[in-house]
ZADRENVO-781029 format. One record per residue (C-alpha): residue in three letters; x, y, z. Coordinates in Angstrom, 2 decimals, decimal comma. Layout:
# ZADRENVO-781029
ALA|X|Y|Z .
...
***
This chain:
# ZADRENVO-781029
UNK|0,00|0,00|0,00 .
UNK|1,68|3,53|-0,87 .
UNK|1,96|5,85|1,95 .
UNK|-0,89|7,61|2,88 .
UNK|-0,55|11,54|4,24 .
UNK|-1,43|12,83|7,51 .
UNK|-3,82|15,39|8,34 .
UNK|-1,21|17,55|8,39 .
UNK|0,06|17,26|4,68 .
UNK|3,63|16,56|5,58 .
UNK|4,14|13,14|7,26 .
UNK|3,56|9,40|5,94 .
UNK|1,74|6,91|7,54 .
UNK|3,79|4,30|6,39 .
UNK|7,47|4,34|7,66 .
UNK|10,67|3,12|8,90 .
UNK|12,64|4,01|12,17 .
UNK|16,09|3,06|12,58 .
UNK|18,57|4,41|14,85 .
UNK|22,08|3,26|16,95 .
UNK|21,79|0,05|18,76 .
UNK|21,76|1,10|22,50 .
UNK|21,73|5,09|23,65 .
UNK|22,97|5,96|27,20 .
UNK|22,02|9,22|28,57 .
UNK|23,17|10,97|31,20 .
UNK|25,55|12,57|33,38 .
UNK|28,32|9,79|34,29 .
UNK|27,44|8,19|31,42 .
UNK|30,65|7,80|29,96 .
UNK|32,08|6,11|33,06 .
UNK|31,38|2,81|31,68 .
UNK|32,40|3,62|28,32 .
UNK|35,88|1,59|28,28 .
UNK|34,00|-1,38|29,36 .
UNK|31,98|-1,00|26,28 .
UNK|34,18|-0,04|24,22 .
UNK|36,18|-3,21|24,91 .
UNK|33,58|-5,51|24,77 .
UNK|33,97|-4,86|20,64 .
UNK|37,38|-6,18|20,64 .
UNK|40,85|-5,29|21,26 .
UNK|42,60|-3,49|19,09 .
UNK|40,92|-0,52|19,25 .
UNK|40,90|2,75|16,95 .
UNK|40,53|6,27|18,91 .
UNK|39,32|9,55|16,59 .
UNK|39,76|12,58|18,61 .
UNK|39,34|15,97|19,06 .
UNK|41,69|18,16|21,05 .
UNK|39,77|19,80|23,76 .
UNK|38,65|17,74|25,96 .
UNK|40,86|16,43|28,44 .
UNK|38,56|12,92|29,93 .
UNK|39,86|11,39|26,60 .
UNK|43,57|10,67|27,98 .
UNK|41,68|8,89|30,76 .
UNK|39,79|6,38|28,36 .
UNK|42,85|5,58|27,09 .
UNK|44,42|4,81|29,85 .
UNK|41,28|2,50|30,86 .
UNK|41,39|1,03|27,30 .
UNK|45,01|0,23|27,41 .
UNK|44,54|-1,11|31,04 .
UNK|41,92|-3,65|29,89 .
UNK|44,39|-4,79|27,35 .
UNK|43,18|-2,88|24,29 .
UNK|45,74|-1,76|21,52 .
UNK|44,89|2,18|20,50 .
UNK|45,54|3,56|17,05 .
UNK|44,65|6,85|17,93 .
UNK|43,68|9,53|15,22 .
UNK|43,57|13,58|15,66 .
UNK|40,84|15,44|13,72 .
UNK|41,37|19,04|14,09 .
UNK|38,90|20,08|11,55 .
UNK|35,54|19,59|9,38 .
UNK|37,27|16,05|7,70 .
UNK|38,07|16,56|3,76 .
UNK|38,31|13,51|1,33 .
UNK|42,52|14,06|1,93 .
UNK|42,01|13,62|5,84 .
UNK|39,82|11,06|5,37 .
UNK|41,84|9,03|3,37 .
UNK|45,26|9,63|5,15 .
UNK|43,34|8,46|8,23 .
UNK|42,39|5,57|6,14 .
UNK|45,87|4,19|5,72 .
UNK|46,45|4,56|9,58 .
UNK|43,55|2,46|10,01 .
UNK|43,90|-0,60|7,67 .
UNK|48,05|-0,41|8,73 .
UNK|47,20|-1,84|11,82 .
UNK|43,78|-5,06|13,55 .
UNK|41,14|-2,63|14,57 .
UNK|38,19|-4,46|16,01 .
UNK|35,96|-1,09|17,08 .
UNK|35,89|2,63|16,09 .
UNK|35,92|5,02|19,02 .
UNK|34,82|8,61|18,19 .
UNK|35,22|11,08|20,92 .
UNK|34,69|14,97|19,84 .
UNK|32,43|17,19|18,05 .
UNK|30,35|16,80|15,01 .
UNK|32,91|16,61|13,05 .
UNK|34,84|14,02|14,97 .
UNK|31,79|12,24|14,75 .
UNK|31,85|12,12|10,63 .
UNK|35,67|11,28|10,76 .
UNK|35,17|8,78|13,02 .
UNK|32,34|7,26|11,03 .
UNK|33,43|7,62|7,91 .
UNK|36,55|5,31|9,30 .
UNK|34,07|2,52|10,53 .
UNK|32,57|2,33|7,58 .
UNK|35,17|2,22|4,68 .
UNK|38,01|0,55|6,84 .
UNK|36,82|-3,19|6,17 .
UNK|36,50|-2,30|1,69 .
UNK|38,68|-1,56|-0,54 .
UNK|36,84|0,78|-2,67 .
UNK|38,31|4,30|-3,65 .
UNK|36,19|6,98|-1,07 .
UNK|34,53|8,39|-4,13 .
UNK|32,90|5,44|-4,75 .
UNK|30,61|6,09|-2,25 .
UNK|29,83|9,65|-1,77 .
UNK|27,13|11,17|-2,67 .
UNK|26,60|13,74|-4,96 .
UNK|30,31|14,08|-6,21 .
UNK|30,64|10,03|-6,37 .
UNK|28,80|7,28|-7,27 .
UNK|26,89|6,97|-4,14 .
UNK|27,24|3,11|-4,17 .
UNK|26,53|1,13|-1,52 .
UNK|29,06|-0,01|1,51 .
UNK|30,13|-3,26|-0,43 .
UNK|31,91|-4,60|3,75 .
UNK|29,66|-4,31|6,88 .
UNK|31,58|-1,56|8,71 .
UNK|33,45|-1,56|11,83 .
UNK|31,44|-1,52|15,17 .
UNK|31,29|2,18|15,97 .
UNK|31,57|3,72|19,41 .
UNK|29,90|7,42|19,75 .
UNK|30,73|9,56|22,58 .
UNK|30,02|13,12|21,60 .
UNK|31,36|15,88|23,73 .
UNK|29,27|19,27|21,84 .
UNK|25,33|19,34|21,47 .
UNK|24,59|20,17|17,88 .
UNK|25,37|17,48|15,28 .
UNK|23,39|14,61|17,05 .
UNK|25,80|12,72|14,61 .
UNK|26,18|10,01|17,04 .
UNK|22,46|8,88|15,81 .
UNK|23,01|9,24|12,67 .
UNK|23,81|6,89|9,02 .
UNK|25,89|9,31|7,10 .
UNK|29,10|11,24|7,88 .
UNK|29,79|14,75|6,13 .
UNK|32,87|14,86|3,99 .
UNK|34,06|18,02|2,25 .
UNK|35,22|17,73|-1,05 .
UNK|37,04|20,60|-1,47 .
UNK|38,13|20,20|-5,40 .
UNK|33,81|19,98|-5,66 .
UNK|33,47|23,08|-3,34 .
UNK|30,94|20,99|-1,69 .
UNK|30,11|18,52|1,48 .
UNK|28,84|15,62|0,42 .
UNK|27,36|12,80|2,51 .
UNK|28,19|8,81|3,07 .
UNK|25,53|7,12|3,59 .
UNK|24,20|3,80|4,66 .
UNK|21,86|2,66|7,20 .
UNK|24,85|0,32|8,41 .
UNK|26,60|3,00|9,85 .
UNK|24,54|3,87|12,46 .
UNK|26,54|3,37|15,84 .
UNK|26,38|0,31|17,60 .
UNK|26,50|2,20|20,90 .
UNK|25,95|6,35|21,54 .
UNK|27,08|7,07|24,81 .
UNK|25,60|11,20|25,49 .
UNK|27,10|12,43|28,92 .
UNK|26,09|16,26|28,86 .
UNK|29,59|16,60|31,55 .
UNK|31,51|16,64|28,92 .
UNK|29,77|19,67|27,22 .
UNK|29,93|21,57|30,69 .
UNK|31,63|24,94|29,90 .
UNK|32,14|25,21|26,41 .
UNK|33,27|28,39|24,89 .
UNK|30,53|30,49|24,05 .
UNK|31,18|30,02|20,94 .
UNK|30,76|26,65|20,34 .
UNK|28,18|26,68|22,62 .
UNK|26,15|29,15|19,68 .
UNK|27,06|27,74|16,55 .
UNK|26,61|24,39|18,04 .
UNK|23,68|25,00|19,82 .
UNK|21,78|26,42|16,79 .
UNK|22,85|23,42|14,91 .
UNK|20,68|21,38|17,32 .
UNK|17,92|24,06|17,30 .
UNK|17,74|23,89|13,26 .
UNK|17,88|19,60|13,62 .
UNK|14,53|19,16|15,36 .
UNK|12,88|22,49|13,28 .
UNK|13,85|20,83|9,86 .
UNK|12,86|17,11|10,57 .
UNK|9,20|18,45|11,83 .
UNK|8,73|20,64|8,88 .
UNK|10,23|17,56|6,43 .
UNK|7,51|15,92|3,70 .
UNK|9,16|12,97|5,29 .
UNK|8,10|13,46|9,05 .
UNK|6,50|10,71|10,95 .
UNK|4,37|10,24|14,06 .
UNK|8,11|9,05|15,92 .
UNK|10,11|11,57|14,57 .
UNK|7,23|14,71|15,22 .
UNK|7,43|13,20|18,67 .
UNK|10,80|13,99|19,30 .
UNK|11,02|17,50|17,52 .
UNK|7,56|18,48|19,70 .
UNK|9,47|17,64|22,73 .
UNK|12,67|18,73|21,51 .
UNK|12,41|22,38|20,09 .
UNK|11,21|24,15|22,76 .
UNK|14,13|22,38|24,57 .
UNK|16,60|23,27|22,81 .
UNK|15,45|26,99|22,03 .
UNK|15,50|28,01|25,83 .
UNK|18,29|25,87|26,73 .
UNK|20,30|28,00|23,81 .
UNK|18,62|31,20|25,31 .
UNK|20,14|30,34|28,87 .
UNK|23,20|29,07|28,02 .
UNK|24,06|32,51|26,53 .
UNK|23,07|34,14|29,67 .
UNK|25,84|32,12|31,57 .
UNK|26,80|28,53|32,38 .
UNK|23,57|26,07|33,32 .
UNK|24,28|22,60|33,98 .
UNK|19,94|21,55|33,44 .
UNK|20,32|23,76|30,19 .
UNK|23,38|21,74|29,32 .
UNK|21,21|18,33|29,67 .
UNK|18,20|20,14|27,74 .
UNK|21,02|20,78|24,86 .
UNK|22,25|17,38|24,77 .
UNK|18,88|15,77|24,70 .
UNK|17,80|17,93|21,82 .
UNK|20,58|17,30|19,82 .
UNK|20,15|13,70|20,47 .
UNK|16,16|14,10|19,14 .
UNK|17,81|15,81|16,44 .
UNK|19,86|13,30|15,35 .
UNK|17,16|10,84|15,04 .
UNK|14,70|12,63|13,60 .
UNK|16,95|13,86|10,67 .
UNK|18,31|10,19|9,73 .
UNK|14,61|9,10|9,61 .
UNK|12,80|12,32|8,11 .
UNK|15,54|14,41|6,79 .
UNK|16,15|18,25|6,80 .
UNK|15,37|20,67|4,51 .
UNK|16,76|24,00|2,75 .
UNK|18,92|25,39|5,54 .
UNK|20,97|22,09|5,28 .
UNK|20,75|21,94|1,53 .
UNK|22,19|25,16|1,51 .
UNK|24,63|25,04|4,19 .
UNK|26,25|21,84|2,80 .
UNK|27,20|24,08|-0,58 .
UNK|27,95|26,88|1,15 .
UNK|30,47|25,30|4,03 .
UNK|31,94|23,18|0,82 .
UNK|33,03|26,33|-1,06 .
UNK|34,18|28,94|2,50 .
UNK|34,91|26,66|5,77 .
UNK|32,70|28,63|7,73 .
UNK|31,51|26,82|10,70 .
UNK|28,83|24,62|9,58 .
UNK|26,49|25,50|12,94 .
UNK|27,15|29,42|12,24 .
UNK|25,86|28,60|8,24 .
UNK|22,91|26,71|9,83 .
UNK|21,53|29,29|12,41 .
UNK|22,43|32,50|10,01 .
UNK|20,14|30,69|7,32 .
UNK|17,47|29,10|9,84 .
UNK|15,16|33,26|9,74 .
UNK|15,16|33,35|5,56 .
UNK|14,48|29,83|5,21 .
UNK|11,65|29,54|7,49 .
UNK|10,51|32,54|5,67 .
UNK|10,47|31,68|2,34 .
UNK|8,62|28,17|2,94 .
UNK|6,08|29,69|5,05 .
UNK|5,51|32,04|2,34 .
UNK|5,07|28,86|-0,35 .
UNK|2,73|27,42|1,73 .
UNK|0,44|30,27|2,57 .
UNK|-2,47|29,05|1,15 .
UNK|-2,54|25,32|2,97 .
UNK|-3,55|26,12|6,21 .
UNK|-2,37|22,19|7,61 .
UNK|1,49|22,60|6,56 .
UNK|1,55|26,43|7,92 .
UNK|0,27|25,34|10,94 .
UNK|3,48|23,88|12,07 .
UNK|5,22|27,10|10,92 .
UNK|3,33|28,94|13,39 .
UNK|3,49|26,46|16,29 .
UNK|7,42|26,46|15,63 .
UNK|7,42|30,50|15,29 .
UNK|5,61|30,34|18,73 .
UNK|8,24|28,57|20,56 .
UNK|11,10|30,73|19,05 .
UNK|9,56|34,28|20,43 .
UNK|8,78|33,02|23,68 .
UNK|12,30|31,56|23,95 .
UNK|14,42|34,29|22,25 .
UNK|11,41|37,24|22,93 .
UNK|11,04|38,60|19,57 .
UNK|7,88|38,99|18,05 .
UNK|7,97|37,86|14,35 .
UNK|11,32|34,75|14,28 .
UNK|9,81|33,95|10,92 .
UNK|11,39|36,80|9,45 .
UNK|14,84|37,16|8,19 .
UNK|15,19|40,66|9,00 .
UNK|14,38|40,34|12,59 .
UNK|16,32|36,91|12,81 .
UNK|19,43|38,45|11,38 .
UNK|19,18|40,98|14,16 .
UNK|18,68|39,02|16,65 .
UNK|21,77|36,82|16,00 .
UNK|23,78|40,44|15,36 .
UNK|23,06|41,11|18,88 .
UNK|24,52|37,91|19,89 .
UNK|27,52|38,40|17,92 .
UNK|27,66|35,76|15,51 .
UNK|29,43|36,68|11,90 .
UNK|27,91|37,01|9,09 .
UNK|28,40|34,93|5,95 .
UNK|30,71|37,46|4,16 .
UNK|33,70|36,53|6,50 .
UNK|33,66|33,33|4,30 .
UNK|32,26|34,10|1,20 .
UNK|34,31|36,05|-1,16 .
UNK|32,95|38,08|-4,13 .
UNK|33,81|35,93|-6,58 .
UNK|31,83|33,32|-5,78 .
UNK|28,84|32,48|-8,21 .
UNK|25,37|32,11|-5,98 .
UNK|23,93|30,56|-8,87 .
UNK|26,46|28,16|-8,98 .
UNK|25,81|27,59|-4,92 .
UNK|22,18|27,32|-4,96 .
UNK|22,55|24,88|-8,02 .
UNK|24,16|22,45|-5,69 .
UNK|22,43|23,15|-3,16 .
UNK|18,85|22,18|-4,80 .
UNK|20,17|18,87|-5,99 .
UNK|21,26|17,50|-2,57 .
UNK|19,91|14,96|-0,44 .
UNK|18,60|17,45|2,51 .
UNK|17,10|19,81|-0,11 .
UNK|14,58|17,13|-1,45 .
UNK|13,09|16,54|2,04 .
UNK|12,68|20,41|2,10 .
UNK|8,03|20,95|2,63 .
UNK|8,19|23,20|-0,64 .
UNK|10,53|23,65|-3,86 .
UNK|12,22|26,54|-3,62 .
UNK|13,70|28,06|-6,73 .
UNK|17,60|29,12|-7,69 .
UNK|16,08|32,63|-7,34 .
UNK|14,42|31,90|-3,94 .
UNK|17,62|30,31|-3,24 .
UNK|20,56|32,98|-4,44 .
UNK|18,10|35,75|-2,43 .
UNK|18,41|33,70|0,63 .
UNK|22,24|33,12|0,34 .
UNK|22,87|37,55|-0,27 .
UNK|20,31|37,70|2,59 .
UNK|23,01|36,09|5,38 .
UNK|26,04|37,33|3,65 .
***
């Protein structure tokens, strides 16, 4: 039987959930975590961040419980060079279990690792996009997620992000086998964050639960977590830029968690689309892209679907939540968005983008990729070039 559509107009009754095998929550979470992690196997690989300082003690537990640790730095959004460098570490050495321990983009390396390190395909193969796309043709590695920023919710997710920097694009690997056998989310390890990653990350997570419930592709499990989840994360962003707040830091980290599922099961939309192209061609932070896009987009797709009361509904229940959080009176309106996040201090887009970049080019790639076609409307180059000049 086809799928049938909600009341609503933008979910299906017919669908399929997946996510990681087991999730552990909380604060202390991560105490067990070498236990687990051993439980895999032995010869262990370790991707990294730099920042956070409980890593050194996992692997001194690891290497205590007799693990072997190939342990790999990423110190940026991974490219299809890091990826493949790290690559060669991997296969040089028995590696039983991929560890991932970081950010979002830890997360992708991390992932990306588990995944190709049992083939022998070139990377291309498989991205999307720039590639062919093909399926994994090896089961991956087990993969470990322990995620130490609330934004991403990567360590719920099936793809991992890969810039392609000859493409002037991120592209995506995908494949349901790579969600994580085990996500371990201990919100202690996001306790004081710089301010700045707490903003770009945080609206990341805000702009991962708005997206999923606004999705064509939404269903009654994933509009259960964004429901819960956006309020949550707007006034736990709201707080945590008033100061340090250890229940807004567990609001955070539960959101982005939401996020994470709801995106792998009902996709994102435009702001994603768009950020993907645009972090591809100017290494701005991919959270900054997301939250300096989130006022135009919601915008523009409200506007499309002005005359079907059902879908603009959810526009104006998701509008709601933003002014009580943030107190301004019209969030659905790049204009007052923009100012908002002025006042907060994040940059704007021209930092990054330099003149000579074609928007037409950008918004070409943008409206082919995998986020855009989960977007609630179409939105055209124009719509799309006007949006990009909007946040520059």
């Amino acid at each position: 039987m086809p799928p049938c559509a909600f009341e609503n107009g933008m979910g299906s009754a017919t669908f399929t959930f997946q996510t990681a095998g087991r999730v552990t929550f909380g604060r202390g979470a991560r105490v067990s975590a070498a236990q687990a992690v051993a439980a895999f196997g032995t010869g262990v690989c370790l991707v990294r961040g730099h920042s956070v300082v409980w890593v050194d003690a996992l692997e001194a537990e690891l290497s205590a419980a007799g693990c072997s640790i190939q342990s790999i730095r990423c110190r940026a959004e991974p490219d299809i060079d890091m990826l493949q460098e790290a690559l060669a570490q991997i296969k040089a050495g028995p590696v039983d279990v991929v560890v991932a321990v970081g950010g979002g983009s830890v997360m992708d390396l991390g992932k990306a690792l588990a995944a190709l390190a049992p083939g022998d395909a070139p990377v291309l193969d498989h991205l999307e996009g720039v590639g062919k796309g093909l399926p994994l043709r090896a089961a991956p590695l087990p993969f470990v997620a322990i995620p130490t920023t609330a934004g991403t919710g990567s360590e719920v997710t099936k793809n991992a992000v890969i810039g392609v920097p000859g493409s002037g694009r991120k592209v995506s690997l995908r494949d349901d086998r790579m969600l994580a056998r085990l996500a371990i989310v201990d919100p202690e390890l996001m306790d004081d964050a710089p301010k700045d990653v707490t903003l770009a990350s945080g609206l990341d997570a805000l702009v991962q639960v708005i997206e999923p419930y606004l999705s064509k592709r939404s269903n009654p499990v994933t509009d259960a977590l964004c429901r819960e989840a956006i309020p949550k994360a707007a006034h736990a962003l709201a707080r945590l830029l008033e100061g340090e707040d250890a229940q807004a830091r567990d609001d955070m980290a539960f959101a982005s968690l939401c996020g994470g599922m709801a995106l792998a099961n009902a996709g994102l939309g435009a702001v994603h689309g768009l950020a993907g192209a645009i972090g591809g061609r100017s290494g701005a932070p991919h959270g900054l892209i997301c939250g300096r896009l989130l006022g135009g987009v919601l915008q523009a797709n409200r506007a499309a679907l002005s005359g079907l009361n059902q879908q603009a509904a959810r526009f104006d229940e998701v509008a709601a939540h933003l002014s009580q959080a943030f107190g301004i009176r019209t969030p659905i309106d790049a204009a007052a968005w923009a100012d908002m996040l002025d006042s907060w201090g994040l940059a704007r887009l021209g930092r990054w983008m330099t003149p000579d970049v074609c928007l037409s080019t950008v918004a070409q790639d943008a409206a082919v990729s995998s986020s855009m076609q989960a977007n609630p409307c179409t939105l055209s180059e124009a719509d799309l070039v006007r949006l990009i000049k909007a946040v520059l």
